[in-house]
Backbone as ProteinMPNN parsed JSONL, in Angstrom:
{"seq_chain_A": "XXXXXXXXXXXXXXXXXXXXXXXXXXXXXXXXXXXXXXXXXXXXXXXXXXXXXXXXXXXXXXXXXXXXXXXXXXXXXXXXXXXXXXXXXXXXXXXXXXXXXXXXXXXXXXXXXXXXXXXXXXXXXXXXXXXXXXXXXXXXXXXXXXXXXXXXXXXXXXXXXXXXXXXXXXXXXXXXX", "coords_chain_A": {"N_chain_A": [[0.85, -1.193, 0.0], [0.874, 2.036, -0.898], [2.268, 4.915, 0.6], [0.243, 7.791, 1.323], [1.109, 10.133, 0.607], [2.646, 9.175, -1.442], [0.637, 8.928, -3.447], [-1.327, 9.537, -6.405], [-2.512, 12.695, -7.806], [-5.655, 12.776, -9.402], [-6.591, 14.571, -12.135], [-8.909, 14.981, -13.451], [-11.917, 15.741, -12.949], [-14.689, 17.471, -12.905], [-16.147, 20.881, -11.371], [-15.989, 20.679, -8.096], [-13.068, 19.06, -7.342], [-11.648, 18.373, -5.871], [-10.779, 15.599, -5.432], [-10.268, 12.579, -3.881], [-6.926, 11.125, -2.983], [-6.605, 7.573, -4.954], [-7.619, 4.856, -3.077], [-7.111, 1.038, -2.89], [-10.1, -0.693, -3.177], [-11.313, -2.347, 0.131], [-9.034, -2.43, 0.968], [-6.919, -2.199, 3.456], [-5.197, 0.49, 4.859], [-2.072, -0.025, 6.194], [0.036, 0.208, 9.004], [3.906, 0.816, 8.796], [5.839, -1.301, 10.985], [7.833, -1.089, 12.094], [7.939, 2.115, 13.169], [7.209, 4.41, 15.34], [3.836, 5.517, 15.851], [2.659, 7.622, 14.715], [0.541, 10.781, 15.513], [-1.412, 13.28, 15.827], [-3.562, 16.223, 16.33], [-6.499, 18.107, 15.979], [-8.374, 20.932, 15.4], [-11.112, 22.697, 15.833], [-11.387, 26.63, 15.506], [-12.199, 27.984, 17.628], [-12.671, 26.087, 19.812], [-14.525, 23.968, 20.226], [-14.779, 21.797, 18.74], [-13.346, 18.705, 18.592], [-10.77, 17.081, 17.1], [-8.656, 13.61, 16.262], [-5.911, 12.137, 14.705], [-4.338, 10.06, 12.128], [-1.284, 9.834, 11.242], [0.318, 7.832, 9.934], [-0.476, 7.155, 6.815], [-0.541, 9.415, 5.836], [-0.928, 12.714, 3.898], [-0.056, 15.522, 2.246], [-0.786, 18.199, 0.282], [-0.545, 21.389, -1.658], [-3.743, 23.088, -3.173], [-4.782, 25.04, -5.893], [-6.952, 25.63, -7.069], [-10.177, 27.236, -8.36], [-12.558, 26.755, -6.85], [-11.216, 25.838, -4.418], [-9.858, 28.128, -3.489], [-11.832, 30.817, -3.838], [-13.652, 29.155, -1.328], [-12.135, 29.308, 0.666], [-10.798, 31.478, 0.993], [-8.61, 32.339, 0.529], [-5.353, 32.493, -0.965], [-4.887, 30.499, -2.192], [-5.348, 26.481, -0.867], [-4.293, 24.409, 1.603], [-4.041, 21.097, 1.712], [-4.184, 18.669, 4.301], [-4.219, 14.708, 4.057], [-5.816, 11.797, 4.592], [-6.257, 8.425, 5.695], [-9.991, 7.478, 6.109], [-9.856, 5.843, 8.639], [-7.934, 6.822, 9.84], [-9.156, 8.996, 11.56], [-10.744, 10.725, 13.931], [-13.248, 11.875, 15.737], [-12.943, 13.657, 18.518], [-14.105, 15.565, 19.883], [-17.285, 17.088, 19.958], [-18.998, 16.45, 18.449], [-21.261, 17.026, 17.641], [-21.895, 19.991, 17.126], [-20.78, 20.166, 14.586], [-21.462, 21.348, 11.666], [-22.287, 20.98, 8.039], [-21.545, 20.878, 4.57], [-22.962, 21.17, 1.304], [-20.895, 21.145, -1.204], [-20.646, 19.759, -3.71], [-22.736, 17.776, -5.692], [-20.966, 15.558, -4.906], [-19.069, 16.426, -3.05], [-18.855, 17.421, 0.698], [-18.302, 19.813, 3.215], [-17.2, 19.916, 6.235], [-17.951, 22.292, 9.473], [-17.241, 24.004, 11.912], [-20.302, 25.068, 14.15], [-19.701, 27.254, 15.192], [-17.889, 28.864, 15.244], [-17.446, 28.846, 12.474], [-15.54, 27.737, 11.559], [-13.791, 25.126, 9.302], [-13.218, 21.969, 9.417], [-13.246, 19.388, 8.167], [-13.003, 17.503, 5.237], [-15.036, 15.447, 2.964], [-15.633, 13.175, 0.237], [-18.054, 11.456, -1.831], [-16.845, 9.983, -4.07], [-14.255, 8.972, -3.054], [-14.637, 7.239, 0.191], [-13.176, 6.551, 1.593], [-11.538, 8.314, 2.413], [-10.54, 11.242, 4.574], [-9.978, 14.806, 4.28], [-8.223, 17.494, 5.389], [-8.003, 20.937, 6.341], [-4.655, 21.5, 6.208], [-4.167, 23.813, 7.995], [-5.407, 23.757, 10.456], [-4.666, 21.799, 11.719], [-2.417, 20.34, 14.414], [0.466, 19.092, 15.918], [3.729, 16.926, 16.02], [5.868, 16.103, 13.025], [4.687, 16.826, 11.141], [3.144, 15.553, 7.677], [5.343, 17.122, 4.603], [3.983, 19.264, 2.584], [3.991, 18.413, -0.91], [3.689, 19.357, -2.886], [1.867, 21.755, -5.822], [-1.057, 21.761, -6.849], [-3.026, 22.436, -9.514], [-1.969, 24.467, -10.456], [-1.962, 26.521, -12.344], [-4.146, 27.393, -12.573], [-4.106, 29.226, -10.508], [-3.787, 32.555, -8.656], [-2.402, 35.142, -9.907], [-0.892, 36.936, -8.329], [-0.504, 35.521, -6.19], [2.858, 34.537, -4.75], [4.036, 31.975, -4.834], [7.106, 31.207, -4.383], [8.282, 32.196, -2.342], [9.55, 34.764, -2.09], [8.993, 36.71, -1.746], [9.481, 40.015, 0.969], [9.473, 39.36, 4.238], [7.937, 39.484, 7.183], [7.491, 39.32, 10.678], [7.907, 38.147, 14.095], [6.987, 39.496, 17.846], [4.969, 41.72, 17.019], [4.36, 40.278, 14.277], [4.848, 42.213, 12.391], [7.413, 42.478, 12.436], [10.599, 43.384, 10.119], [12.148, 39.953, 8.76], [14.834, 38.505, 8.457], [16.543, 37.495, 5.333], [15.748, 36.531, 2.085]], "CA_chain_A": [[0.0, 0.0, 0.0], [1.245, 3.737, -0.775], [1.858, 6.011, 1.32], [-0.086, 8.952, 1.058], [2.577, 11.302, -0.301], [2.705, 8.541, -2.862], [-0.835, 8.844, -3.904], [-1.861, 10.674, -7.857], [-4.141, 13.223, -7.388], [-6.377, 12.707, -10.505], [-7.374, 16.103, -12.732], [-9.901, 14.331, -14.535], [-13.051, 15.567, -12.662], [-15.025, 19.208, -13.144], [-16.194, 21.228, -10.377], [-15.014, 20.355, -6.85], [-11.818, 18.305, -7.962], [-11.364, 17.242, -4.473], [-10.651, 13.689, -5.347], [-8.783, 12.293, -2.728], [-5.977, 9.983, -3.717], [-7.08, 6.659, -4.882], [-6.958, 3.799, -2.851], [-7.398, 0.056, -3.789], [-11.159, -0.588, -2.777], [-11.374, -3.235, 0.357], [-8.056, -2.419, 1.193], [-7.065, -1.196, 4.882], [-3.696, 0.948, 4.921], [-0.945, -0.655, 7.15], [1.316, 0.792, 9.006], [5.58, 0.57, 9.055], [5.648, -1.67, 12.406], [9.18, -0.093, 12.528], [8.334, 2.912, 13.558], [6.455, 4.492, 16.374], [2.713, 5.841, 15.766], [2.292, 9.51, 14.393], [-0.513, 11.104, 15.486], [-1.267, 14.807, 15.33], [-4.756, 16.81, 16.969], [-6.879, 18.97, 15.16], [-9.589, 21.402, 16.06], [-11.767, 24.301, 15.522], [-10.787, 28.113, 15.93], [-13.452, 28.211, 19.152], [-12.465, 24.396, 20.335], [-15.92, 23.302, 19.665], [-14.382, 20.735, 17.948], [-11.518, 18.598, 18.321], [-10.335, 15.985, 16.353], [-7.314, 12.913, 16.96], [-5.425, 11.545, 13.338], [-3.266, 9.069, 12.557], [-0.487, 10.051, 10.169], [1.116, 6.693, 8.979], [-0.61, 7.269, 5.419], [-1.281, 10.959, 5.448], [0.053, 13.189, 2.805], [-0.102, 17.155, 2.248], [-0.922, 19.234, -0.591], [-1.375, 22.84, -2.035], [-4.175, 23.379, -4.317], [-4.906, 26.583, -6.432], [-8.088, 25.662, -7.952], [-11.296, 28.375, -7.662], [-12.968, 26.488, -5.502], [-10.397, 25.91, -3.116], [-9.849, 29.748, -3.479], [-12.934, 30.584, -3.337], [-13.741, 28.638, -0.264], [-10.917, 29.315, 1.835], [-10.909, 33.025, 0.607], [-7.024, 32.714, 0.353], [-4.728, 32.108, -2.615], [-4.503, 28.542, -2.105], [-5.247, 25.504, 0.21], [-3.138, 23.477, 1.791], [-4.625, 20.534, 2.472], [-4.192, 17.208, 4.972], [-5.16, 13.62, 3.741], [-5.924, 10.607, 5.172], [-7.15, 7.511, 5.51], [-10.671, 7.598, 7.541], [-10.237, 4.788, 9.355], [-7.286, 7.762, 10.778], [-9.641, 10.129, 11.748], [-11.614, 10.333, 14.939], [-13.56, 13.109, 16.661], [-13.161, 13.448, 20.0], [-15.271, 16.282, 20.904], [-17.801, 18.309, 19.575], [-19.346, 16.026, 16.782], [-22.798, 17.641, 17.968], [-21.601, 21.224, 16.967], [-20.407, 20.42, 13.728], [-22.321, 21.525, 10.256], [-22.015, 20.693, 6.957], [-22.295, 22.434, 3.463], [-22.301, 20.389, 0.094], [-20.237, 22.128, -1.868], [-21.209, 19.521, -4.795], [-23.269, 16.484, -5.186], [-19.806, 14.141, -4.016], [-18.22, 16.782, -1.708], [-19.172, 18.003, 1.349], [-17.308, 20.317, 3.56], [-17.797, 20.492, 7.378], [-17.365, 23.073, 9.863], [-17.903, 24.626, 13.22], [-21.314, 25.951, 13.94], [-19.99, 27.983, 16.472], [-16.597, 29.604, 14.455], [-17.437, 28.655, 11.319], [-13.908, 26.674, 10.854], [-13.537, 24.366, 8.137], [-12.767, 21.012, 10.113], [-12.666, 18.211, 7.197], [-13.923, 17.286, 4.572], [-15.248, 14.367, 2.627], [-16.037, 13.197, -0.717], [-18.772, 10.445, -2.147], [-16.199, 9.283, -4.756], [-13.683, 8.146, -2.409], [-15.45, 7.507, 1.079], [-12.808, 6.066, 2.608], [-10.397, 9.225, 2.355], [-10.915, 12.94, 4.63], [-9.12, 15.545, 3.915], [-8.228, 18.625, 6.671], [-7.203, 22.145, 6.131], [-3.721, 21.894, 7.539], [-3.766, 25.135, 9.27], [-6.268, 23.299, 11.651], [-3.734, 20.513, 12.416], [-1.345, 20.293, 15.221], [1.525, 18.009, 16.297], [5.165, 17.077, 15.196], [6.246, 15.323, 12.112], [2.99, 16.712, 9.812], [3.691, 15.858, 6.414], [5.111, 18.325, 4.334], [3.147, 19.695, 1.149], [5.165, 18.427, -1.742], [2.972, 20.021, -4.821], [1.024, 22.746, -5.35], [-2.138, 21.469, -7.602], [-4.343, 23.446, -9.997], [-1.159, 25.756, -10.146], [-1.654, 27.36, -13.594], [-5.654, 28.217, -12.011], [-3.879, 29.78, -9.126], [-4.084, 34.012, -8.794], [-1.217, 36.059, -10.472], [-0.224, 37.942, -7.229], [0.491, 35.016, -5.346], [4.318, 34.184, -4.756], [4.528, 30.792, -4.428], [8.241, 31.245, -4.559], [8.269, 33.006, -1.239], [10.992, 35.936, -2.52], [8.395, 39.001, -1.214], [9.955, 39.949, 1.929], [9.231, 38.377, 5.282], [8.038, 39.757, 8.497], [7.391, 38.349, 11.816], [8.005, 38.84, 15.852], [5.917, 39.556, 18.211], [3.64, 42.198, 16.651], [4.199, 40.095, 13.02], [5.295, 43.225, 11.554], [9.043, 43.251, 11.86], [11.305, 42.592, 8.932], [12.751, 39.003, 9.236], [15.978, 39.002, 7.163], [16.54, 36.777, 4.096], [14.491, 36.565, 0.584]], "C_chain_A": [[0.879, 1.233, 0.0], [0.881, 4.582, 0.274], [0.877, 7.193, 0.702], [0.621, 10.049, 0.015], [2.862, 10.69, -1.387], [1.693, 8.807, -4.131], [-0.925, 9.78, -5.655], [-3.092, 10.703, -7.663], [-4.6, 13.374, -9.297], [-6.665, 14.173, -10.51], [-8.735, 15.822, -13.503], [-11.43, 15.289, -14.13], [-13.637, 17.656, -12.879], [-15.644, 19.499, -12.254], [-15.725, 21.111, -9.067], [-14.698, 19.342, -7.198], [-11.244, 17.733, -7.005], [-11.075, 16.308, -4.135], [-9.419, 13.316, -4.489], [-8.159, 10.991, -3.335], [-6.499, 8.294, -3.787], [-7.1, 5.415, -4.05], [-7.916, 2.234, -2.99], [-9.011, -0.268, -2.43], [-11.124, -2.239, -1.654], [-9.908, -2.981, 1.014], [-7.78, -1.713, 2.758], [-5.147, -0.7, 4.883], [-3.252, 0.235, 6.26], [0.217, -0.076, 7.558], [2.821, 0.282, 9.556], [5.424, -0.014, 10.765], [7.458, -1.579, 13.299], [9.608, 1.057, 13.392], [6.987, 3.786, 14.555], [5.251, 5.58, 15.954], [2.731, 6.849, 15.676], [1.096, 9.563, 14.572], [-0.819, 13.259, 15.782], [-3.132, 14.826, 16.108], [-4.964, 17.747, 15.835], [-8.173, 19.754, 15.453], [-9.886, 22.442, 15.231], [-10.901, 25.736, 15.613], [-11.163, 28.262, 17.608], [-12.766, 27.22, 20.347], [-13.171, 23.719, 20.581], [-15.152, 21.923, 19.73], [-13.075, 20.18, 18.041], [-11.535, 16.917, 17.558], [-8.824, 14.954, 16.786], [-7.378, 11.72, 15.193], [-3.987, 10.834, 13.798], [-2.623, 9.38, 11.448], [0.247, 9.038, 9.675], [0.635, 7.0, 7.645], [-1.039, 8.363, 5.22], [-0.221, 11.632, 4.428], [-0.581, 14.709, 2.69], [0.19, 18.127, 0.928], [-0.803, 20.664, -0.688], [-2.435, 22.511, -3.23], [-5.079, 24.402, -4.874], [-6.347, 26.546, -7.0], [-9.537, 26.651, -7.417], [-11.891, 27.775, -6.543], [-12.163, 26.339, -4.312], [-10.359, 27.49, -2.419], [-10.845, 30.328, -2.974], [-13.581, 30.509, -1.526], [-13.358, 29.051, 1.01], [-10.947, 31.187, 2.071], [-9.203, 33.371, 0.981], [-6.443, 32.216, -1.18], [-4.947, 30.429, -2.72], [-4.956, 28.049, -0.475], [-4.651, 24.921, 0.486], [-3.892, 22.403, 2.699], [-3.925, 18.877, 3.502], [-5.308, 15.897, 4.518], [-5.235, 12.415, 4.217], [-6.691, 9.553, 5.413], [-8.389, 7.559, 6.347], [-10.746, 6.727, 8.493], [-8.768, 5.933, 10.55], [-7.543, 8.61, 11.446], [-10.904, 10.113, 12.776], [-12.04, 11.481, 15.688], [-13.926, 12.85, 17.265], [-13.856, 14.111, 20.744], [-16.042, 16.978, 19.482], [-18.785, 17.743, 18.367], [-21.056, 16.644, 17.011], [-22.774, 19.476, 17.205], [-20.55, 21.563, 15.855], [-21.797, 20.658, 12.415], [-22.039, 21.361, 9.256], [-22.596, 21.601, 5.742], [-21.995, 21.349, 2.216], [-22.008, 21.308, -0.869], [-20.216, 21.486, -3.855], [-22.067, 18.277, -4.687], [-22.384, 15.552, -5.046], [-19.677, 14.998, -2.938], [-18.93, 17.795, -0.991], [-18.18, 18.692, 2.061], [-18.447, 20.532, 5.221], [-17.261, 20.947, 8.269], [-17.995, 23.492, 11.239], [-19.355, 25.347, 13.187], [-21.041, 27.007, 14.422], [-19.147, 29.147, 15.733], [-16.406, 29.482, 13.414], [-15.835, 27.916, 10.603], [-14.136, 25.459, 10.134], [-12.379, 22.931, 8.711], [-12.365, 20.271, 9.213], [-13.792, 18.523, 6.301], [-14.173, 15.559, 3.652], [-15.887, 14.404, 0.869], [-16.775, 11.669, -1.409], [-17.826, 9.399, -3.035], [-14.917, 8.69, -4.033], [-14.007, 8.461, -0.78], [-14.413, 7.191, 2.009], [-11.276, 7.26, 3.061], [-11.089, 10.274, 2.985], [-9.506, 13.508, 4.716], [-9.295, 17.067, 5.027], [-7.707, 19.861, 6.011], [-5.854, 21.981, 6.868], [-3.6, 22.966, 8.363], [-4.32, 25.11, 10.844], [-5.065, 22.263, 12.992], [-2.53, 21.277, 13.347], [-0.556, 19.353, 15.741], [2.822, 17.85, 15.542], [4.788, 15.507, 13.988], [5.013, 15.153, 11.121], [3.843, 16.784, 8.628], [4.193, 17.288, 5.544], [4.741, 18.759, 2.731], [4.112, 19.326, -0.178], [4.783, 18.779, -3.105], [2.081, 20.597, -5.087], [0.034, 22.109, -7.098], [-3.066, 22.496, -8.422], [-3.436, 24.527, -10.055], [-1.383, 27.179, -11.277], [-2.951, 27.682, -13.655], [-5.237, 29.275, -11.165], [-4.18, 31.698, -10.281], [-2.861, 34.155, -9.636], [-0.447, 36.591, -9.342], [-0.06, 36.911, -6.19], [2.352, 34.425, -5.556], [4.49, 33.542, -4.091], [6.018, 30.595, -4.215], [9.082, 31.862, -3.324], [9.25, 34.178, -1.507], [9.867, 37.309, -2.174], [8.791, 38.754, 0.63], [8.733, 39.545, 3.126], [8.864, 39.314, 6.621], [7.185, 38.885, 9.286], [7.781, 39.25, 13.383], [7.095, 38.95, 16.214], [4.54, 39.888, 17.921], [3.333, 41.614, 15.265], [4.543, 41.092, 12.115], [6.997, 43.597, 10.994], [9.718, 42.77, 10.725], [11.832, 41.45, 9.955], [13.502, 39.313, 7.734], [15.658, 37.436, 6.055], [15.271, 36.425, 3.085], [13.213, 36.104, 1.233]], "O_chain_A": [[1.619, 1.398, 0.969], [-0.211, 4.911, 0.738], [0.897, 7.37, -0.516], [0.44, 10.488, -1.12], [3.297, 11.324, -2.348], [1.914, 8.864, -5.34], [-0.326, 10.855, -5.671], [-4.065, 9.97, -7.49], [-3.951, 13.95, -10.17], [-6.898, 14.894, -9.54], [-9.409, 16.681, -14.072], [-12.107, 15.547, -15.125], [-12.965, 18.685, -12.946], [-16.101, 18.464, -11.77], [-14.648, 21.705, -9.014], [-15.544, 18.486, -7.457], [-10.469, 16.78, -7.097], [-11.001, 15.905, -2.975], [-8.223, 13.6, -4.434], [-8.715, 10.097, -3.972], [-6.778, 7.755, -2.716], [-6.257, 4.674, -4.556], [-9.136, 2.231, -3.154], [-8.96, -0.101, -1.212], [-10.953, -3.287, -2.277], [-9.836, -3.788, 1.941], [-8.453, -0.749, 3.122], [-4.17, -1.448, 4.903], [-4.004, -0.007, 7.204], [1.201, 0.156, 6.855], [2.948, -0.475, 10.518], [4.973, 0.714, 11.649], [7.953, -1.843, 14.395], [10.648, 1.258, 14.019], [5.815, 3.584, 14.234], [5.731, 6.679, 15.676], [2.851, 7.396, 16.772], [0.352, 8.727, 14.058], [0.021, 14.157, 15.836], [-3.789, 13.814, 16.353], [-4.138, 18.131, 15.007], [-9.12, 19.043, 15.786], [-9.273, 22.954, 14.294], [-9.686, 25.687, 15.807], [-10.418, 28.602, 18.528], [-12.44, 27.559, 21.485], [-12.838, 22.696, 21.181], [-15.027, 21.185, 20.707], [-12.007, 20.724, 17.76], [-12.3, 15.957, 17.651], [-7.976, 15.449, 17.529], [-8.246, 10.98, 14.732], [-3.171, 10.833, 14.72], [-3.314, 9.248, 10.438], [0.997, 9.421, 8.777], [1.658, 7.208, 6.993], [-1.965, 8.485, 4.418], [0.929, 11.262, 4.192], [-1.712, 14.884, 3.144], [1.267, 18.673, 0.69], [-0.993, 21.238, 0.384], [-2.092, 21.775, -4.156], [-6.146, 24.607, -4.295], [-6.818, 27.614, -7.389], [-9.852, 26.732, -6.229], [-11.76, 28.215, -5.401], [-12.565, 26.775, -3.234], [-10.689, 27.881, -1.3], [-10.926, 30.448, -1.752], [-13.851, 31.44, -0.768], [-13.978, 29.135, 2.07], [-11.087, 31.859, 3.093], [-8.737, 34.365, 1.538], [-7.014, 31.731, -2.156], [-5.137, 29.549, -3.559], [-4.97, 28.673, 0.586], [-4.003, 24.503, -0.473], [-4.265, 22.542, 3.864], [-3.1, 18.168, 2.926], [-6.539, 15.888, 4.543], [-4.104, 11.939, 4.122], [-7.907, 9.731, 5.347], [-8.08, 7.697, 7.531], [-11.711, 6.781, 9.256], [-8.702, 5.785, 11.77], [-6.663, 9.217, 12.057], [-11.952, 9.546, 12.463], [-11.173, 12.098, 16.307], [-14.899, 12.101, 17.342], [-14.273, 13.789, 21.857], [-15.559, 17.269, 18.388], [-19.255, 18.477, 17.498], [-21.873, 16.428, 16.116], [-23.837, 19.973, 16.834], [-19.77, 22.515, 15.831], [-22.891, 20.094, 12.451], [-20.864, 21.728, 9.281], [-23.463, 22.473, 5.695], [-20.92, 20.751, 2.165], [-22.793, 22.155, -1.297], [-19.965, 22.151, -4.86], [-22.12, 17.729, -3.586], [-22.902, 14.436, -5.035], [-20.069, 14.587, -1.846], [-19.492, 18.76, -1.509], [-17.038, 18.371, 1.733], [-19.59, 20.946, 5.41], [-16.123, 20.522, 8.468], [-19.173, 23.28, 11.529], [-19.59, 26.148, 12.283], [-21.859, 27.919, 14.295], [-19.646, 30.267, 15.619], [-15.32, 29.867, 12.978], [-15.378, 27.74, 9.473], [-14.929, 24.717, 10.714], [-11.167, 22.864, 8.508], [-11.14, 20.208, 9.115], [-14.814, 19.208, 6.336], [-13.377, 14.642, 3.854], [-16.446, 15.377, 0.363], [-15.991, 10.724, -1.494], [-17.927, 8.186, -2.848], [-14.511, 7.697, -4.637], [-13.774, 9.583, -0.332], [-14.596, 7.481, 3.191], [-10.32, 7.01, 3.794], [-12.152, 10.593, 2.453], [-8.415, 13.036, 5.033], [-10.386, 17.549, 5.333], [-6.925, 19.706, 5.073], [-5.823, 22.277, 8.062], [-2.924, 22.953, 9.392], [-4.066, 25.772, 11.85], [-4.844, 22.139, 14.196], [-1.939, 22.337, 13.137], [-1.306, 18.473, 16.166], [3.039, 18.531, 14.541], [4.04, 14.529, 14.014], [4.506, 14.178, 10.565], [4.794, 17.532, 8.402], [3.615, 18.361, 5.714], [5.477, 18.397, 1.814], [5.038, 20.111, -0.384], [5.38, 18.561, -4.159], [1.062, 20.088, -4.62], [0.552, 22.112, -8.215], [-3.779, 23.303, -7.826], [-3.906, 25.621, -9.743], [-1.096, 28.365, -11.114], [-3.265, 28.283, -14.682], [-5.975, 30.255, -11.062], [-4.467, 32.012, -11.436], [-2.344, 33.115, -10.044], [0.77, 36.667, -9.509], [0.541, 37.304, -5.19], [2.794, 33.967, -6.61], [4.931, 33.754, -2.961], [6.188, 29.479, -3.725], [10.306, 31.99, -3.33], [9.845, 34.327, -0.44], [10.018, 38.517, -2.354], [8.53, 37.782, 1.339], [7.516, 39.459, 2.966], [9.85, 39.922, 7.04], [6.413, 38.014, 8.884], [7.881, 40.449, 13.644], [6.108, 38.704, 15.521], [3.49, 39.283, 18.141], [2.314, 42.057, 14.735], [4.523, 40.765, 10.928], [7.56, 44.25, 10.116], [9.387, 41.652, 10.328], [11.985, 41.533, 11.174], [13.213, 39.854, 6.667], [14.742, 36.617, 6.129], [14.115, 36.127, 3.386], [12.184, 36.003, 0.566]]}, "name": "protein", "num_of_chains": 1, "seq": "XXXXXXXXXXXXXXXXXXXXXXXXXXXXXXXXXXXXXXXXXXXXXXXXXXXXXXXXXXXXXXXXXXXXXXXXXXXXXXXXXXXXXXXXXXXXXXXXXXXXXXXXXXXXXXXXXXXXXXXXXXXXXXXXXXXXXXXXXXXXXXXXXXXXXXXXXXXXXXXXXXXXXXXXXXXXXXXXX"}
């Protein structure tokens, strides 16, 4: 079984393109009995909501496409994927809402903070997918391809070269490109 990060994200599909990476139907990911259990937390803005993932087959995107855009109301998404049999909410599943964003994909979110917890899609049921900005813990995958790139805006700089600030108030220059 592929890791995650292995996975091809199909372009094939029109409107929410969401397709989460294929995997063989019947199949239960397995993990390296080498190496000791990644797991990572994930919640709301509020903390409504909290979530507990298992990263052995997770994998981490960007993708530029309108709807993501759109959606997010940033240049891009960066999303978290995983198997659902990795994905377990631990609080709050009463004070979550949902939005179908097409007839496969839904997207659901805080009632309370409106945060964008996971999401899911009819064409592969056994895959959700997270905003990483939600996620927390060490050793989160790291994004290795930005999707839908040649949809993306004009004025973003994927390339990070527009200068940098940061510190306390986020404002100060941080040095290098």
């Amino acid at each position: 079984m592929p890791s995650a990060r292995a996975w091809i994200w199909p372009r094939w599909s029109v409107g929410w393109h969401r397709t989460w990476p294929t995997i063989r139907r019947g199949s239960t990911p397995r993990r390296r009995s080498d190496r000791p259990p990644m797991t990572a937390g994930a919640g709301c803005y509020c903390g409504a909501v909290r979530a507990r993932l298992d990263l052995a087959e997770a994998g981490a995107l960007h993708c530029h496409c309108s709807q993501c855009r759109c959606l997010s109301g940033a240049a891009f998404t960066t999303w978290l994927n995983l198997p659902k049999a990795g994905f377990r909410i631990e609080a709050g599943a009463d004070d979550l809402t949902a939005f179908a964003v097409t007839a496969n994909a839904t997207r659901h979110f805080c009632r309370h903070c409106g945060a964008h917890v996971y999401s899911t899609d009819s064409r592969e049921p056994d895959i959700v997918g997270l905003p990483l900005g939600i996620v927390t813990g060490d050793n989160l995958p790291q994004p290795g391809t930005h999707y839908y790139f040649d949809s993306g805006v004009p004025w973003c700089d994927v390339a990070m070269t527009a200068s940098k600030a940061g510190g306390v108030t986020g404002l100060e220059p941080l040095d290098g490109p």
